[in-house]
N, C-alpha and C positions, 0 to 999 in steps of 0.2 A: 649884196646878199638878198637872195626869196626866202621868203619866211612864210611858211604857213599852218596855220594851226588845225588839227585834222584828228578826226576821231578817226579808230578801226575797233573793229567786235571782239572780242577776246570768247574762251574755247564757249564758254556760259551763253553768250550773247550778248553781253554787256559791255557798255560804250567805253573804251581807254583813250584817253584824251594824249595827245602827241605833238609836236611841233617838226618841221617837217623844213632845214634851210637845205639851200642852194645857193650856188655860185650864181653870177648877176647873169652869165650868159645860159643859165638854166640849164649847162650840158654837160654836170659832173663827170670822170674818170670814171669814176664806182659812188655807191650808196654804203654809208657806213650806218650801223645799231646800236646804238649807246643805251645800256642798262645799266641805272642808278645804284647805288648805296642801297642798304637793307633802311626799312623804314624812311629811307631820302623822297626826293623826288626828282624827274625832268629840269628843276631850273636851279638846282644846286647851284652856285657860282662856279664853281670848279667845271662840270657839266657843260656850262653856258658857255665858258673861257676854249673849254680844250675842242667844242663844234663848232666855235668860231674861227679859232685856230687851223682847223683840217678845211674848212671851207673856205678860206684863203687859200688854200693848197689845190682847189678844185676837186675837193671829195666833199659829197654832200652828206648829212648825218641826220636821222632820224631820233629823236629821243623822246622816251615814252614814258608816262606814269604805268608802274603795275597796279594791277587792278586791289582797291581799296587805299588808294596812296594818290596825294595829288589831286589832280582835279579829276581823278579817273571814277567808273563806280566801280559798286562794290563793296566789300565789308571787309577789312584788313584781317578780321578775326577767323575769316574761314580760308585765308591764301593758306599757303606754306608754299615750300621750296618749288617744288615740282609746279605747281601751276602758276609763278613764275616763269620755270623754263615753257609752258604751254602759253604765257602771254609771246614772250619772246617767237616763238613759232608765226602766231599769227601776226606781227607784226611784222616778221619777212612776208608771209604769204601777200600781207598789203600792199607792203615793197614790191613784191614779183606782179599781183595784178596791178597795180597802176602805176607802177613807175619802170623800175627793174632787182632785181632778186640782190639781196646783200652781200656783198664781197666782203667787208670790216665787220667783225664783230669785237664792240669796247666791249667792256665791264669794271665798274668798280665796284670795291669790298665784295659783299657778297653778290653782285652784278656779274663779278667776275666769274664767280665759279658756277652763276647761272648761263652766261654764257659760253663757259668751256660743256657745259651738258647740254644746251641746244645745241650746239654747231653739230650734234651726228645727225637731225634729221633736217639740217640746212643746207643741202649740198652746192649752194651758192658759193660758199665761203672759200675766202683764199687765206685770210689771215683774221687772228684773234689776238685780242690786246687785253690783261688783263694788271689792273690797277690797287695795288694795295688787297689784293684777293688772296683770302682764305682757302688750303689746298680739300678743304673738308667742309660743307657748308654746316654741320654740326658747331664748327667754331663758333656761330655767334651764340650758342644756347651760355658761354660764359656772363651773356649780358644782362639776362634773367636767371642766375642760376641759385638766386637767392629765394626764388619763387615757384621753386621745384616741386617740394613737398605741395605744395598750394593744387598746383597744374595736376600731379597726377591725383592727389584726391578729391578737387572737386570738378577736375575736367577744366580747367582752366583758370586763368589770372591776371588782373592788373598790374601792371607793370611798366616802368617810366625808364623809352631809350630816349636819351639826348633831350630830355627836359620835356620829353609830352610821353603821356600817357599812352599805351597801346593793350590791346585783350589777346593772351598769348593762350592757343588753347591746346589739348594734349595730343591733338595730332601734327600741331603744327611741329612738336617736339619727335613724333616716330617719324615723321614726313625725314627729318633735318639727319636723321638716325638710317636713314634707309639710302643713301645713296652713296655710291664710287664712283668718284671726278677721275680717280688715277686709272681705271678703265677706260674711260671713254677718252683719256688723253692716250693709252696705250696705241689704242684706236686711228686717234687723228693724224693723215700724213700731212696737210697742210702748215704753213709756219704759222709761229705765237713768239709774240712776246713779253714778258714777263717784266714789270717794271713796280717797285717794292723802295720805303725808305726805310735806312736801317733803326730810321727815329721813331718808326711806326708805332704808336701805345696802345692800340686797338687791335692789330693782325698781326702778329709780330712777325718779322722780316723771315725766319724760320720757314713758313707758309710758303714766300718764294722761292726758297730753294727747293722743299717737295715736288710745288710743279714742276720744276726746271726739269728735277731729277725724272719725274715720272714723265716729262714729254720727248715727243721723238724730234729730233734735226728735221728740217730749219727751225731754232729755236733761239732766242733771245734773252739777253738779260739787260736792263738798266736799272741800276741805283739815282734813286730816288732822295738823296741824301739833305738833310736839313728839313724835308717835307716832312708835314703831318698827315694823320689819314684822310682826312677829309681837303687834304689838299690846297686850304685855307688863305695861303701866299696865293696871290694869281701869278705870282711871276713862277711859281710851281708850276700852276693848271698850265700856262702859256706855253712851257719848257716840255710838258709833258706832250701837248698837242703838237708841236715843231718837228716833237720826237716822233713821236706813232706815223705824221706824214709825210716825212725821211725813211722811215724802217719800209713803211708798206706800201711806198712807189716801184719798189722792187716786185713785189707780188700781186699789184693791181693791176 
């Protein structure tokens, strides 16, 4: 495997740091986009396990910090959802000028339902993979929802996901409020697959039948079954990646 570690510019100008493998004979199938978990980053284990996994497959996998997360810059406190999907943008356009344009788009948790909302203005794309994904990116507002009252009246709030600290502020709240994923899935004729555990305690398994229901043929389902959200078992993440490069040899 090539590995290599690679900034590109996100919409602002500012630097997002990426890793960037390849198969040993450096001449992937396709280039796939892996977007993280909300608040995660790039080298989740789960993340690590499932690019490792596809690039034994000879599909090569890009994975990015969003901007304010990771080693990327930025200030976490002024992203929301949508400049997310604008990291994801420019991190195909990187793909299309120096490598080639991305065919796979992953996502997990709310990754996912960032990249079910880029792929309309990626027209690379053959197939999407989404992971334990929310059919509404408004779902993860249950995670601070005890800091509500806070957010609308003083314009924002600290607040502690998954044991750190994060500044959640009140647009990132209308941002999460203002978007329809089941549009833009109305939209997409390309295939997806939808892969969800029903032991999920985070997104509950519900989430994936939405999408299911809201996307068009060719479309997918695998249960995820025994997994937790964050995918924690590697023999999960491993399962998962075998699966995405069995599903999407057909469409690449």
């Amino acid at each position: 495997m090539i590995s290599q570690k690679i900034t590109f510019k996100n919409a602002q100008g500012q630097d997002l740091a990426a890793r960037l493998e390849l198969p040993e004979n450096g001449e992937p199938k396709a280039f796939a986009l892996f977007a993280h978990c909300f608040t995660c980053n790039k080298n989740l284990t789960a993340v690590r396990t499932i690019a490792k996994t596809l690039i034994e497959k000879n599909i090569a996998v890009m994975r990015f910090d969003f901007t304010g997360l990771g080693e990327s810059d930025g200030d976490f406190e002024h992203t929301n959802f949508s400049s997310n999907v604008q990291d994801l943008h420019s991190a195909a356009q990187y793909l299309s000028d120096n490598y080639q344009a991305p065919k796979l788009l992953i996502g997990h948790s709310l990754g996912g339902a960032a990249v079910l909302a880029a792929s309309a203005k990626i027209p690379s794309v053959k197939a999407i993979v989404t992971i334990g994904a929310p059919s509404n990116p408004e779902h993860v507002s249950h995670l601070f929802k005890s800091s509500f009252d806070e957010i609308n009246s003083s314009g924002k709030a600290l607040v502690s996901i998954g044991g750190r600290d994060f500044t959640i502020q009140k647009q990132f709240l209308e941002d999460i409020q203002d978007q329809n994923i089941k549009h833009i899935l109305d939209e997409y004729r390309s295939s997806i697959l939808i892969m969800h555990s029903p032991q999920d305690m985070t997104v509950n398994i519900d989430n994936a039948a939405e999408i299911y229901k809201a996307a068009r043929h060719p479309k997918s389902f695998i249960s995820l079954n025994g997994a937790d959200h964050l995918l924690s078992n590697k023999k999960d993440s491993a399962y998962v990646g075998n699966i995405i490069a069995t599903w999407a040899d057909r469409y690449l």
